[in-house]
C-alpha positions as a printed Julia matrix, in Angstrom:
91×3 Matrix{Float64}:
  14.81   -9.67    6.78
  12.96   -6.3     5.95
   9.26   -5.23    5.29
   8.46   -4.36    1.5
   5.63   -3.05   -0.18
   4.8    -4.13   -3.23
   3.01   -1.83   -5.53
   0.71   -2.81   -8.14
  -0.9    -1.09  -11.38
  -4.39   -1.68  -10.91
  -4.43   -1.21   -7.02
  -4.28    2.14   -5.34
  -2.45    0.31   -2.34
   0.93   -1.6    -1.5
   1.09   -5.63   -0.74
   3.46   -5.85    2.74
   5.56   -8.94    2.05
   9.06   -9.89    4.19
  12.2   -10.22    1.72
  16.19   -9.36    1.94
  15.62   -8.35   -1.14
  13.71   -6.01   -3.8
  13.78   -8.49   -6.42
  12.98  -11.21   -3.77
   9.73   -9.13   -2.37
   8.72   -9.02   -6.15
   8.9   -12.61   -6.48
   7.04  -13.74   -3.41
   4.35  -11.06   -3.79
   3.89  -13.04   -7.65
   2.26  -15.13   -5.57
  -0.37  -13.2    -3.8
  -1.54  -11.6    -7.16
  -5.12  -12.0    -7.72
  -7.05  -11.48  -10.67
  -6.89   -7.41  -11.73
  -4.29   -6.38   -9.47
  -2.36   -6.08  -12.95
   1.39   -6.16  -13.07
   3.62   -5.16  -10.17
   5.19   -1.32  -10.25
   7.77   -1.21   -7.82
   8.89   -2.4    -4.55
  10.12   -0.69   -1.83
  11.77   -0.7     1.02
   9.01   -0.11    4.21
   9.84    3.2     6.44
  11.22    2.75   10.06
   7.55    3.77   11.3
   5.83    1.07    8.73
   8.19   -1.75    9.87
   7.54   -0.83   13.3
   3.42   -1.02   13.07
   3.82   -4.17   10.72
   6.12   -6.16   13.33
   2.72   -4.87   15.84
   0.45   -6.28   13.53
  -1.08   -3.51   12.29
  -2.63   -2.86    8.89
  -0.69   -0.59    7.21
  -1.11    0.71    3.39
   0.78    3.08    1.84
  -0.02    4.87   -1.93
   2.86    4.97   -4.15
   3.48    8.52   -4.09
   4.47    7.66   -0.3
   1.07    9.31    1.47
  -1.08    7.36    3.77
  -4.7     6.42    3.36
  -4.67    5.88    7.18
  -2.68    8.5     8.63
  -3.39   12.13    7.85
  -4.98   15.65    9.24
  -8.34   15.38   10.09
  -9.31   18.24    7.77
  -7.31   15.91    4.48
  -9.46   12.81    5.46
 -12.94   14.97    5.49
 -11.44   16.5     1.98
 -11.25   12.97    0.6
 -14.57   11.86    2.27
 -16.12   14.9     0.93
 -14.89   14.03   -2.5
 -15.25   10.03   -2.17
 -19.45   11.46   -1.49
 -19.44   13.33   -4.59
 -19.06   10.62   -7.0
 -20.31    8.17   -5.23
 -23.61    8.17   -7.52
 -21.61    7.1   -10.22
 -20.73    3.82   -8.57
């Protein structure tokens, strides 16, 4: 059985759910939808590296353009910090 993430249209990160399947990791991850997570994307297939931290039990999320809110330059995650800082009035 292989890692899938499940992505979702309200959430900026992927559900990890077990499955042989896409369709299957769709219909288990029905399950773990909570209120405004909105409708599920897409479903893919975890990357080698993913599968290997997952099996570890490590945290991993994944956006759906494939990036990394975890992993990453130091000089990207200041960029996003920097820019996380600068609306952060609004919230």
């Amino acid at each position: 059985m292989a890692w899938y993430l499940v992505f979702w249209r309200n959430r900026s990160t992927a559900t990890v759910v077990p499955a042989a399947s896409a369709s299957q990791a769709r219909s288990r991850t029905q399950r773990k939808q909570k209120k405004g997570y909105g409708a599920i994307v897409a479903a893919r297939r975890a990357n080698p590296q993913d599968s290997r931290l997952i099996r570890h039990g490590v945290c991993v999320s994944r956006r759906r353009d494939g990036s990394s809110p975890t992993f990453g330059s130091a000089r990207s995650k200041a960029r996003a910090r920097r820019q996380r800082s600068a609306y952060r009035h609004w919230l």
